[in-house]
C-alpha positions in Angstrom: -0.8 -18.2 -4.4 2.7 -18.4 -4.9 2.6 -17.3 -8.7 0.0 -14.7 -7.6 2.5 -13.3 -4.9 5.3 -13.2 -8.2 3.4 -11.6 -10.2 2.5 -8.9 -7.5 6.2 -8.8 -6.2 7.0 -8.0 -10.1 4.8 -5.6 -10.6 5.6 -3.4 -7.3 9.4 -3.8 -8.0 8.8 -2.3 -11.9 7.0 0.4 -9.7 10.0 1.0 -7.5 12.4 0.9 -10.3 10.3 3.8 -12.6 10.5 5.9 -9.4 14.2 5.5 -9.3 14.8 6.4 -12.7 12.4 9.0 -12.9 13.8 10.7 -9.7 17.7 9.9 -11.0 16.8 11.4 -14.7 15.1 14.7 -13.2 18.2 15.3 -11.0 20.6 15.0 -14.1 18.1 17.2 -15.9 18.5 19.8 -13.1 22.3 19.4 -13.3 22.1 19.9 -16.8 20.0 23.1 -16.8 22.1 24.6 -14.1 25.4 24.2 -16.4 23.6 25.5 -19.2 24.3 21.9 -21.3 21.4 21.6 -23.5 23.3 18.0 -25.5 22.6 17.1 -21.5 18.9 18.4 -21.6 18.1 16.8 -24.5 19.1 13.0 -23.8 16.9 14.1 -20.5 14.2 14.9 -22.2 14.1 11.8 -24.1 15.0 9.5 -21.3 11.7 11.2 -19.8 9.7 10.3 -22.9 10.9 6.5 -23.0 9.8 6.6 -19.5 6.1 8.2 -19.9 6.0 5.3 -22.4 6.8 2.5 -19.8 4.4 4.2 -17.0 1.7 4.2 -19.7 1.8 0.9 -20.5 2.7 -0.1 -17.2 -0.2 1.3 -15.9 -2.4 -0.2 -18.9 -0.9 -4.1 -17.0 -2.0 -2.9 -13.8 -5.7 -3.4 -15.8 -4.9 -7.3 -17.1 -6.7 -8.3 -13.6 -8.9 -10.5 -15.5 -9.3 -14.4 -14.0 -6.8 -15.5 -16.9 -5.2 -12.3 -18.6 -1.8 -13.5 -16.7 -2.1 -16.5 -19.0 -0.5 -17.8 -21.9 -2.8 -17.3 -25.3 -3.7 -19.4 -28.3 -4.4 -17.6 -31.0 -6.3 -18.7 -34.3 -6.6 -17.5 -37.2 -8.9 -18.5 -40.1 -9.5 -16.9 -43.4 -12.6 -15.8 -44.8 -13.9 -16.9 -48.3 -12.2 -15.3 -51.1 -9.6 -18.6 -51.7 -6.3 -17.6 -52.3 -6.2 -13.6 -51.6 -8.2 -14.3 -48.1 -5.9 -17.5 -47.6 -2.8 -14.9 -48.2 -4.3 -12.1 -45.5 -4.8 -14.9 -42.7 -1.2 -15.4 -43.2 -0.1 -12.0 -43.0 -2.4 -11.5 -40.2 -0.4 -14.6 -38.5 3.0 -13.1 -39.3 1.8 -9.7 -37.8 0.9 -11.5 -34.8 4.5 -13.5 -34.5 6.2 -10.6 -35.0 4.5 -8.5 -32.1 4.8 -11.6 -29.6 8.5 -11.2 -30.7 8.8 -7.7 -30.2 7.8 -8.4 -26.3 9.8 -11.3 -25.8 7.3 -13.7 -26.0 7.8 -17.0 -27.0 5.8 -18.8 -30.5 4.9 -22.2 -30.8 2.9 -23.4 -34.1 0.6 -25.8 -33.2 -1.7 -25.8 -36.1 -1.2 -24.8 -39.7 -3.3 -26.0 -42.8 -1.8 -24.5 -45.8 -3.8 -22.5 -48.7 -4.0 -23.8 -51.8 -1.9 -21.7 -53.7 -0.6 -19.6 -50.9 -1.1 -18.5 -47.4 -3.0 -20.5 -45.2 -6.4 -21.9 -44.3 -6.2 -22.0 -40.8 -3.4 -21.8 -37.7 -3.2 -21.7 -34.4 0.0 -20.8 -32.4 0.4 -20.6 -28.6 2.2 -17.6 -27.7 3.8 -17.8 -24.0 4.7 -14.5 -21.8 4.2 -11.9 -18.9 -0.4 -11.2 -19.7 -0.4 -12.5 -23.4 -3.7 -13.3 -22.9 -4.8 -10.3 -21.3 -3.2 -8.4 -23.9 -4.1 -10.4 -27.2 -7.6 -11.0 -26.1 -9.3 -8.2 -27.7 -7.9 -8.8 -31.3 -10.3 -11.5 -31.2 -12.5 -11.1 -34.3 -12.8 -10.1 -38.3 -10.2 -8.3 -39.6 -11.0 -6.6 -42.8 -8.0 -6.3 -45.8 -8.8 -3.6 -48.9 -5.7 -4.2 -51.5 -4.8 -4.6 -55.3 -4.4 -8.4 -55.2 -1.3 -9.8 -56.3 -2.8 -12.7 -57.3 -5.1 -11.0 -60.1 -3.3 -10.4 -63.5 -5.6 -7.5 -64.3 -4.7 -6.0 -61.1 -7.9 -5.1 -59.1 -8.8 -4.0 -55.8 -10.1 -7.0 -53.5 -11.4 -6.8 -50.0 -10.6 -9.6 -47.7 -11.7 -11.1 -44.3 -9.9 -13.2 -42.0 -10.8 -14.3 -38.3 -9.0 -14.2 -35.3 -10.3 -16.1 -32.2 -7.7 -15.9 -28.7 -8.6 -18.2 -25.7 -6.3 -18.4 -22.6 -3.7 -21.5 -21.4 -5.3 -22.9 -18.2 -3.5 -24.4 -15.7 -4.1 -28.4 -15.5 -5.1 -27.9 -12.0 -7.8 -25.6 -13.2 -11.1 -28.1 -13.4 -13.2 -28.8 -17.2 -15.3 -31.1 -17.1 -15.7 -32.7 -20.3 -18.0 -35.6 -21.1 -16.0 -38.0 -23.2 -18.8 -39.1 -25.0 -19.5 -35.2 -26.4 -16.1 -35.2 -28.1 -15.9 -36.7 -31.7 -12.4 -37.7 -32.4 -11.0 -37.6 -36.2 -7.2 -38.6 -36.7 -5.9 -37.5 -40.2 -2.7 -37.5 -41.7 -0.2 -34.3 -40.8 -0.5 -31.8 -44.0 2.8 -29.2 -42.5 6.7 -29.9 -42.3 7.9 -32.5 -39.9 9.4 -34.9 -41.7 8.5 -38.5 -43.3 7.3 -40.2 -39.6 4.5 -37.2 -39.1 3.4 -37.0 -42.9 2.9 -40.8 -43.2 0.9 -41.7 -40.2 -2.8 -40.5 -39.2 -0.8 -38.9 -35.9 -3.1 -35.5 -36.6 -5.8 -34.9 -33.9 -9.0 -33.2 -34.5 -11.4 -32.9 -31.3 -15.2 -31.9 -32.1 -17.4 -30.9 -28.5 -20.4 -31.8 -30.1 -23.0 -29.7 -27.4 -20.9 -26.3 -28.1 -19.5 -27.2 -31.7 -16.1 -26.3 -30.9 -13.6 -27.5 -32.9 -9.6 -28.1 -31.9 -6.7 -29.5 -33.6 -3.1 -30.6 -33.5 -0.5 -32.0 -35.7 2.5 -30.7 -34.5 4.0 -33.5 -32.5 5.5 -36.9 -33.8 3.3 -39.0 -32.4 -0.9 -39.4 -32.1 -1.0 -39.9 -28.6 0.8 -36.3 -28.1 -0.9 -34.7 -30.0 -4.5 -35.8 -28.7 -3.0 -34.8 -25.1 -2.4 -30.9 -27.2 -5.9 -31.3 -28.5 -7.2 -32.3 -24.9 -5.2 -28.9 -23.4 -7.1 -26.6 -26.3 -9.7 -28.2 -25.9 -10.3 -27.7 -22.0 -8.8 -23.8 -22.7 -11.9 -23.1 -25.3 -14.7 -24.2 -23.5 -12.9 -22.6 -19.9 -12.9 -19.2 -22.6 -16.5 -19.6 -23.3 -17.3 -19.5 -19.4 -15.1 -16.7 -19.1 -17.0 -14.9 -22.2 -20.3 -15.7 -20.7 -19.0 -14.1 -17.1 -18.2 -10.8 -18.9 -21.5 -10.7 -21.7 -23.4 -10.9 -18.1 -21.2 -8.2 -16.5 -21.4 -6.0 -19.2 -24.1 -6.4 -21.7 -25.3 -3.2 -22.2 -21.5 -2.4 -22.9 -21.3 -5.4 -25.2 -24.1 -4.5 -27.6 -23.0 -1.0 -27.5 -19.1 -2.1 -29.3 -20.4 -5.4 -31.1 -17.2 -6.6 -30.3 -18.1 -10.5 -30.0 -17.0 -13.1 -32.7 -17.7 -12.9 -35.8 -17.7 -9.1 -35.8 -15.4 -7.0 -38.0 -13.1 -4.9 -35.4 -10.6 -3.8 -37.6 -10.1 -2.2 -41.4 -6.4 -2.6 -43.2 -6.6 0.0 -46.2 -3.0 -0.4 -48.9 -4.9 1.0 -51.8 -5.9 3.6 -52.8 -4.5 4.7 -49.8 -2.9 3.5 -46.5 -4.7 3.6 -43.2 -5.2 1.1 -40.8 -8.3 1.8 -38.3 -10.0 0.2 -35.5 -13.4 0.5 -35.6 -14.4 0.1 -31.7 -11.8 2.8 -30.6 -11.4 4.8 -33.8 -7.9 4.8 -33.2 -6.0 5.0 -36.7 -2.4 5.1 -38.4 -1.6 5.7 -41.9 1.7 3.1 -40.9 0.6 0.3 -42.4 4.0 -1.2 -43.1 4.5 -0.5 -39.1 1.3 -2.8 -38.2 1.5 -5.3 -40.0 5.1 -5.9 -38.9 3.6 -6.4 -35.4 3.0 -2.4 -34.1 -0.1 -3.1 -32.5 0.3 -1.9 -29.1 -1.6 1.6 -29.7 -4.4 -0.8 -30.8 -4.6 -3.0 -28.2 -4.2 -0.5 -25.1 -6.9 1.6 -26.5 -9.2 -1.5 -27.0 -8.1 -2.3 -23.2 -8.4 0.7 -21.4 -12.2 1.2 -23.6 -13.4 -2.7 -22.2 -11.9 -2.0 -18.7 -13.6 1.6 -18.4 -16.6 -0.1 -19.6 -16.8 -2.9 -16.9 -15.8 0.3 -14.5 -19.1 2.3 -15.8 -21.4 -0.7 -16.0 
């Protein structure tokens, strides 16, 4: 209650202080008109633009009322077959996603990363901590399409690529999973990623397999085994708490859901470099030809339209 009553307290003072702003900008705009200062004007008119931008997405927050969207996120991503070139997207796909958690002062811890064979990587999964980064990252879950001429092919061709994105929320440790021990499958491996000699020559990686749902989690990050399983444990709990969420909102909205085919496993986004440049959602049909700009972690056109499109879907249905 107490966090609930901070988050609320937070959002009504950002309230108050737009209001301020706004009322203290028009009366230095009126100022300025009356002395005929259009330099004056100007940086009023702008200040007024940054703050339609604020309200905007200020008001897109006000939505994140989901049971979890205040949450931290994890955020996988896996590529798709296609070796290296796919192995290569899923690790621009991760760096797009660092760099937007970045951008909003969001913090990025790598808890997973199994590296490709010649480049880019197999698999990763960060946790990304901040104000709704769940509520936020939560529908860039699924395929993300890549049409490029590969830099890994000597004769210079055109390759399409696929990589996966899955997002699940942080719970709380006070929030209740009950897991059967004798449904998970532990495997213990030895750490592949940096960490120095302790963590590359012991089995201290943790892999955890729910064997009912199939759900796989795993962690190598830490020095020690026994850390690491208590990671796994914490993912673990967060995917199958994300699969009763998912089933809450499939049976809130179906009709909505088969409508936007927006469930794993479901391309939700194309990346065009060649022949030309266009990146386009294909739920919202919201597009840029600034690639450059997206895939160093612009995304927030992307993600409020796929937000305000679910939310005025549960709102319909």
């Amino acid at each position: 209650m107490m966090r609930e009553k901070t988050r609320l307290g937070a959002q009504v003072e950002a309230v108050r202080k737009l209001e301020r702003e706004l009322s203290d900008t028009l009366e230095f705009a009126a100022l300025a008109h009356e002395e005929a200062d259009d330099a004056s004007l100007d940086d009023a008119t702008a200040q007024l633009e940054a703050l339609r931008t604020i309200a905007d997405r200020s008001e897109l927050e006000a939505l994140l009322s989901g049971e979890a969207d205040g949450n931290d996120a994890f955020l996988e991503v896996n590529s798709g077959a296609g070796g290296t070139e796919s192995a290569d997207w899923a690790a621009m796909l991760l760096r797009m996603y660092v760099r937007w958690a970045g951008a909003h002062g969001m913090d990025v811890e790598v808890i997973e990363e199994t590296s490709g064979e010649q480049a880019g990587i197999k698999s990763a999964t960060v946790k990304i901590a901040g104000p709704n980064a769940y509520g936020w990252l939560k529908t860039e879950a699924g395929v993300h399409r890549l049409v490029r001429i590969s830099p890994f092919d000597a004769n210079a061709k055109r390759h399409t690529s696929f990589a996966s994105v899955w997002v699940y929320p942080v719970v709380d440790d006070r929030i209740e999973i009950e897991i059967n021990p004798a449904d998970v499958r532990t495997d213990t491996y030895r750490s592949s990623g940096a960490g120095g000699q302790h963590i590359n020559k012991t089995d201290s990686a943790v892999r955890l397999t729910h064997i009912p749902t199939g759900i796989a989690v795993a962690c190598q990050n830490q020095r020690s085994q026994h850390q690491n399983r208590e990671q796994a444990w914490k993912m673990l709990r967060a995917r199958l708490y994300e699969v009763e969420l998912q089933k809450r909102e499939a049976a809130a909205k179906a009709v909505e859901d088969a409508k936007t085919d927006i469930g794993w496993g479901h391309q939700i986004r194309s990346y065009v470099l060649q022949p030309y440049q266009m990146v386009k959602d294909l739920r919202t049909e919201v597009e840029t030809s600034d690639t450059s700009g997206v895939l160093d972690g612009d995304l927030d056109r992307f993600m409020a339209a796929s937000l305000a499109q679910r939310v005025g879907a549960t709102r319909d249905s």
